[in-house]
C-alpha positions as CSV (number, residue, x, y, z in Angstrom):
1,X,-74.3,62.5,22.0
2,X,-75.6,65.5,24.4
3,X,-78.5,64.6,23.2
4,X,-78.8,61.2,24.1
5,X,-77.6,62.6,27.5
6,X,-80.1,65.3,27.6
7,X,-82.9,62.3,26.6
8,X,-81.6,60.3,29.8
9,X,-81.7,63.3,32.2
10,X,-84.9,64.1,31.3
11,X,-86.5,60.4,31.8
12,X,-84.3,60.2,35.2
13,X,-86.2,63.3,36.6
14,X,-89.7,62.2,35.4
15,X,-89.1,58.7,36.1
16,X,-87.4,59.3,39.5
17,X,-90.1,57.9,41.8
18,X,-90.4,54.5,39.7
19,X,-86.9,54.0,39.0
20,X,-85.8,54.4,43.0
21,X,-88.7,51.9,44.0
22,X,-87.6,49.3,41.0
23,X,-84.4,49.3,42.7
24,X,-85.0,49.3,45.9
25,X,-87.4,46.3,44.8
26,X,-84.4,44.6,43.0
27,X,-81.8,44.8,46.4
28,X,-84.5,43.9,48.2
29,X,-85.5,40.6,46.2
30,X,-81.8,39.5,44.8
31,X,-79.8,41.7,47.7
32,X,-80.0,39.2,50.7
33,X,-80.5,35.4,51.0
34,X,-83.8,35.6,52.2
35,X,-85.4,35.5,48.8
36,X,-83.5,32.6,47.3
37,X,-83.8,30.8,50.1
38,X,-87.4,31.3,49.9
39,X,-87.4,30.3,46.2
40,X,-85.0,27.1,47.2
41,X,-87.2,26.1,50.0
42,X,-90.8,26.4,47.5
43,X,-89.0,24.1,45.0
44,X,-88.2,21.3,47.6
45,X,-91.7,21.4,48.5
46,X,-92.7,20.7,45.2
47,X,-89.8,17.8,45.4
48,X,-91.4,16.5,48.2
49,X,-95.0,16.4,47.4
50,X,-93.9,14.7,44.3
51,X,-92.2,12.3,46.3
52,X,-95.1,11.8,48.6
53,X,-97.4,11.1,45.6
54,X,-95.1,8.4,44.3
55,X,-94.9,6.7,47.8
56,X,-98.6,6.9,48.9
57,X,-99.1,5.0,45.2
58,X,-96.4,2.4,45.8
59,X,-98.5,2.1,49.3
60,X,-101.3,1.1,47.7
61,X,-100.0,-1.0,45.6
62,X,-98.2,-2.9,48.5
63,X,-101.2,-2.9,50.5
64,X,-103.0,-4.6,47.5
65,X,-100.0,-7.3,47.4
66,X,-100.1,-7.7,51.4
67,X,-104.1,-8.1,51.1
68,X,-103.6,-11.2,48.1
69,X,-100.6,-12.4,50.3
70,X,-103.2,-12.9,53.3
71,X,-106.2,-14.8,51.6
72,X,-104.6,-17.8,51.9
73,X,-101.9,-20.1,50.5
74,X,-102.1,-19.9,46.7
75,X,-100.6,-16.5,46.7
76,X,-97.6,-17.4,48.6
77,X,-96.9,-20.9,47.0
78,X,-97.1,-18.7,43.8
79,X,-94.9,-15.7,45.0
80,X,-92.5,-18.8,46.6
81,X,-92.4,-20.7,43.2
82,X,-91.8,-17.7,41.0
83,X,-89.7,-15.4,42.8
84,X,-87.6,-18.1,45.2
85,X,-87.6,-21.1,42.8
86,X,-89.7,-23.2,45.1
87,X,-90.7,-27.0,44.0
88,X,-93.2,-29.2,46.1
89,X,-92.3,-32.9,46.9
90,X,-92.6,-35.4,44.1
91,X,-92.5,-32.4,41.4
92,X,-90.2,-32.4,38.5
93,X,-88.5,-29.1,37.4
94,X,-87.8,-28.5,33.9
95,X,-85.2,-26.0,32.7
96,X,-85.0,-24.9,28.9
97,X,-82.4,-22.8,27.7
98,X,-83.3,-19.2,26.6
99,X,-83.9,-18.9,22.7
100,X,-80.8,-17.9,20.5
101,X,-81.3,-14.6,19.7
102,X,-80.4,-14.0,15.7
């Protein structure tokens, strides 16, 4: 056991120098909010760059929609017909009934 002790004094005193700046390092780092708020704040940025990816690409995509949409009627009566259920005049709408599933 004094040895052990001995051992640990012995590091302390040549170690001294490294072992006051780790932990003045540590308190500095994990002692105040400064750090993890740091920390928090750099992973929302990622969050939010993420996000800006996925909304610049669903941009695209609508502006590729809008672009169809405006050269001319076909896209709409389509887009009408498919998505709102739209008939023209004189038309004839036939329903089936989903297949049974087994």
């Amino acid at each position: 056991m004094k040895d052990r002790v001995r051992r640990a004094s012995d590091f302390v005193r040549a170690h001294w120098g490294r072992l006051l700046t780790g932990g003045a390092l540590l308190a500095i780092f994990f002692g105040n909010g400064g750090f993890r708020s740091l920390t928090r704040n750099w992973l929302e940025l990622r969050r939010l760059n993420r996000e800006i990816i996925a909304l610049k690409r669903e941009e695209q995509e609508l502006d590729v929609r809008l672009k169809a949409l405006r050269s001319g009627d076909g896209p709409i009566e389509r887009l009408a017909r498919r998505e709102l259920g739209y008939i023209k005049k004189g038309e004839i709408e036939y329903r089936f009934p989903p297949p049974e599933k087994k």
